[in-house]
N, C-alpha and C positions, 0 to 999 in steps of 0.2 A: 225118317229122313226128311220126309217136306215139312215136318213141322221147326226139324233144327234150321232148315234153309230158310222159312218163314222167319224163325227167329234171328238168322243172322242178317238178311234183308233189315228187320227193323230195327235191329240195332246199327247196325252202319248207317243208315240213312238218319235215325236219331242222331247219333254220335259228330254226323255233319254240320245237321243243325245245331246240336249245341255247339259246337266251333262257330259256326256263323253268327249265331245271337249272342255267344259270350263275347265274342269279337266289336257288336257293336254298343253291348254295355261297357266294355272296357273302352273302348271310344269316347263317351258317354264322361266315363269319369275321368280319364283323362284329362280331355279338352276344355276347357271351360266355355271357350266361346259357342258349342257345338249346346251350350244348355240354354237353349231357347223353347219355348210350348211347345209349338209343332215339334220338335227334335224331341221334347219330354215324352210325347203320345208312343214316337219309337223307341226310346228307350222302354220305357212300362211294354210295349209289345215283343220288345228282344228280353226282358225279363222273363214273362212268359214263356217265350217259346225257350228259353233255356230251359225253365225248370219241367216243364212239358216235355222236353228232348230227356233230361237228364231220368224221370223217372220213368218214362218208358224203356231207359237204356237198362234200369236197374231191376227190370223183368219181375215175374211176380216168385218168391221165395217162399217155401214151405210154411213159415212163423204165419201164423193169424193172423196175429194184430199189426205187425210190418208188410202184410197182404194187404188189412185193413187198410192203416195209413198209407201205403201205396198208390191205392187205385186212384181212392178221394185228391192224393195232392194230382196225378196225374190226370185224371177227369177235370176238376176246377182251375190248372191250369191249360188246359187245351180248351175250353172253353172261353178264359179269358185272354188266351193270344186273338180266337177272328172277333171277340167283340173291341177289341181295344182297336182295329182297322176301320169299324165301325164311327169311332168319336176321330179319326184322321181323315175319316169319307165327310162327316159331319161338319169338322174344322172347315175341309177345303170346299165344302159346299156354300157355309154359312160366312167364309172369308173373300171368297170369288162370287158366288151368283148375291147376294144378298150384299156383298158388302158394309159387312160391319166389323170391328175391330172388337169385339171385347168376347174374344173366346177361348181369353185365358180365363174368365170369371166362372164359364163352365167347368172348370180342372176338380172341383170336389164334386162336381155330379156325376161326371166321369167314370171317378173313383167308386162312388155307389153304385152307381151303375153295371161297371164290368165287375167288382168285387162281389156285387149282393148279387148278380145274376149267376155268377158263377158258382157262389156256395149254394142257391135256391133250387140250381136243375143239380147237381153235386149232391146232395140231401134226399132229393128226389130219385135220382138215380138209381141208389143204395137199396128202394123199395121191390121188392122180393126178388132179391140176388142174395146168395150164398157165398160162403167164401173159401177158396182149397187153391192146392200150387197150379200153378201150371205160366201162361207168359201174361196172361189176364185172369185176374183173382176173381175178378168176379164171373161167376156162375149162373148165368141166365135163366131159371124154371119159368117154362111155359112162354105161352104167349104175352101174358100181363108184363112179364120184367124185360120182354125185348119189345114191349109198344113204350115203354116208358126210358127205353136208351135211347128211340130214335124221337122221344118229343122232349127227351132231357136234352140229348146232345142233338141229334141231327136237323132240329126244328130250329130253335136258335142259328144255327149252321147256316142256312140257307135260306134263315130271315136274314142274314148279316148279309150272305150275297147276292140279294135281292136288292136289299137295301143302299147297299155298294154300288153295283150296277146300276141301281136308279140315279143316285146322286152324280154319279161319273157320266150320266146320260146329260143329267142336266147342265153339268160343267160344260162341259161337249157344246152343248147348243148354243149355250151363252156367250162360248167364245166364237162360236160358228155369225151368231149375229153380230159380234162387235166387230170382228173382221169386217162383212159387210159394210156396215154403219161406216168404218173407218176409210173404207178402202170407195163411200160413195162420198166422200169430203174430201178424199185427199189427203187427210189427215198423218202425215208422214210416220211421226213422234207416234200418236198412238199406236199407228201400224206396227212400228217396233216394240210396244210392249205386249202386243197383242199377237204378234210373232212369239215372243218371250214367253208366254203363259202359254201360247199353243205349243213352243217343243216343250217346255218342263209339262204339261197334259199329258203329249205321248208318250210320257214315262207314266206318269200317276193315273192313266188311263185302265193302262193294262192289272191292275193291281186285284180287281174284282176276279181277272181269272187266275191268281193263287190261287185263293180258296177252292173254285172251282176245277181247280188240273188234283190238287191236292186230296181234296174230298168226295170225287167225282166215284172212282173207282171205290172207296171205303162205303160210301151210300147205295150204290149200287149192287153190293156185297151184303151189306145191310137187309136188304129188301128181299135178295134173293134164300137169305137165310132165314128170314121171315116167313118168305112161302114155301120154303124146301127145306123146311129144319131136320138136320142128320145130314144135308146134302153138301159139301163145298165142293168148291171149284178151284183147282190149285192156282192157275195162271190170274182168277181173280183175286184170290188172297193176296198174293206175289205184288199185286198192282195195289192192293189197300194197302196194305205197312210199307210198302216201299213208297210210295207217291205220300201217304198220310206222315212218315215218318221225317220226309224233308219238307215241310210246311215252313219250319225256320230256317231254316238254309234260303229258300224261295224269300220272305219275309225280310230275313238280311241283307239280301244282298236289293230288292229292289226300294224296300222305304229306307236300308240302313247308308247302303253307300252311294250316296248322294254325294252333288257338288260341296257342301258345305263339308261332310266327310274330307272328303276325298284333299280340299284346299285346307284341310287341318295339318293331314298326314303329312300333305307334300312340303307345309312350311315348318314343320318338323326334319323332314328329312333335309333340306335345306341347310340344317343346323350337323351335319355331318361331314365329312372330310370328302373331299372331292374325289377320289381314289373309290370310295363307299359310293360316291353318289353314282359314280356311273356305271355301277354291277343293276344299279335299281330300274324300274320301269317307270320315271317320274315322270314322263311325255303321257303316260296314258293320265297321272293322277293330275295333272293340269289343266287338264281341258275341264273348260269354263262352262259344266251347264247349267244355264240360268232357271233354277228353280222359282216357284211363286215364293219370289219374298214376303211378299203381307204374312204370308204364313206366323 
């Protein structure tokens, strides 16, 4: 019985996120104007967490080789959904503290990047694990193949939210100074774009605790199955697949639906009979939050 409830937790909570990430790649291909760099980083992340949500939803099946293929696409893309937040921590590091424009020229390192790290701990992964049904194919033996999940997956994991966090610190401070600076000249005009950058921050701020609300409880889970193998704890499982399982629901809704979103949809709806228009909630899709344009 906890193990069907286990599974139906993570499949529902997958099944969200993919609604949410298919959401913002059909966004994506939609809109044209909506295909800018920074907006490319979320779409490659809402890719991800779709096909991440989709094959956790598709549990592990008796067949081998559909066990095999399974696990690998569902490992290599849950890996490359938190490092692909990693190159939009980096963008808006290397766009805001650093100021410099040319970090579309990074987009194929990018690519190597979250691609090749993800097949290399992916690869890795696979080293002495077994494989048979059950909702995770692969088969743990021994201590050797669960020290190598948690430096395939978990190490990565929480270099990325480290590294998040760090950058997000230092965004942080830099507007923290130019406020200052601005506000010891009087400097009106900048104070307004320095307003601008600090509410679109309070949103890109919080971004580093996805990962962390997300993966908090699954690592935790991790560690204690490490020391007490044979031993689980229901209410901690409950909290690993359900919180690990909306990672892209989480993901969508805070890099996807942004201002620039959000003024696509509603000049879309615009285009509709006025009778339609006002069943809609178009007053929320309007409001104007000024993201970091350099972006």
């Amino acid at each position: 019985l906890r193990d069907r409830i286990l599974d139906a937790v993570g499949t529902g909570a997958a099944a969200l996120s993919l609604a949410g990430s298919s959401f913002i790649v059909l966004c994506y291909l939609l809109f044209r104007e909506l295909r800018k760099f920074s907006f490319k980083l979320v779409f490659y992340l809402a890719v991800s967490d779709m096909f991440c949500s989709l094959f956790t939803i598709l549990g592990g099946p008796s067949n081998a080789f559909y066990c095999f293929a399974h696990d690998y696409s569902a490992h290599f893309f849950c890996v490359a959904s938190f490092l692909w937040t990693t190159t939009i921590a980096f963008t808006l590091h290397r766009t805001v503290v650093k100021h410099k424009t040319d970090v579309e020229e990074f987009g194929s390192i990018f690519h190597l990047y979250v691609w090749g790290t993800s097949l290399a701990t992916t690869v890795l992964r696979s080293i002495g694990s077994d494989y048979g049904p059950g909702s995770w194919c692969w088969i743990q033996q021994g201590s050797m193949a669960k020290v190598l999940h948690l430096v395939t997956f978990y190490l990565p994991l929480w270099g990325a939210i480290l590294y998040n966090g760090f950058t997000y610190y230092e965004v942080n401070r830099m507007l923290n100074n130019a406020t200052r600076m601005a506000a010891g000249i009087s400097d009106r005009s900048n104070q307004s774009d320095i307003r601008a950058d600090r509410k679109a921050f309070n949103r890109w701020g919080y971004y580093p605790l996805i990962l962390i609300g997300s993966w908090a409880f699954a690592t935790i889970n991790r560690l204690y199955d490490f020391a007490n193998p044979g031993h689980k704890i229901f209410w901690l499982s409950f909290l690993d697949v359900g919180f690990a399982g909306l990672m892209g629901l989480f993901n969508s809704i805070a890099y996807g639906l942004n201002s620039s979103v959000r003024r696509a949809i509603s000049e879309r709806i615009d285009m509709f009979p006025e009778r339609i228009k006002r069943s809609l909630p178009t007053s929320r899709l309007r409001s104007q939050e000024n993201e970091l344009t350099s972006l």
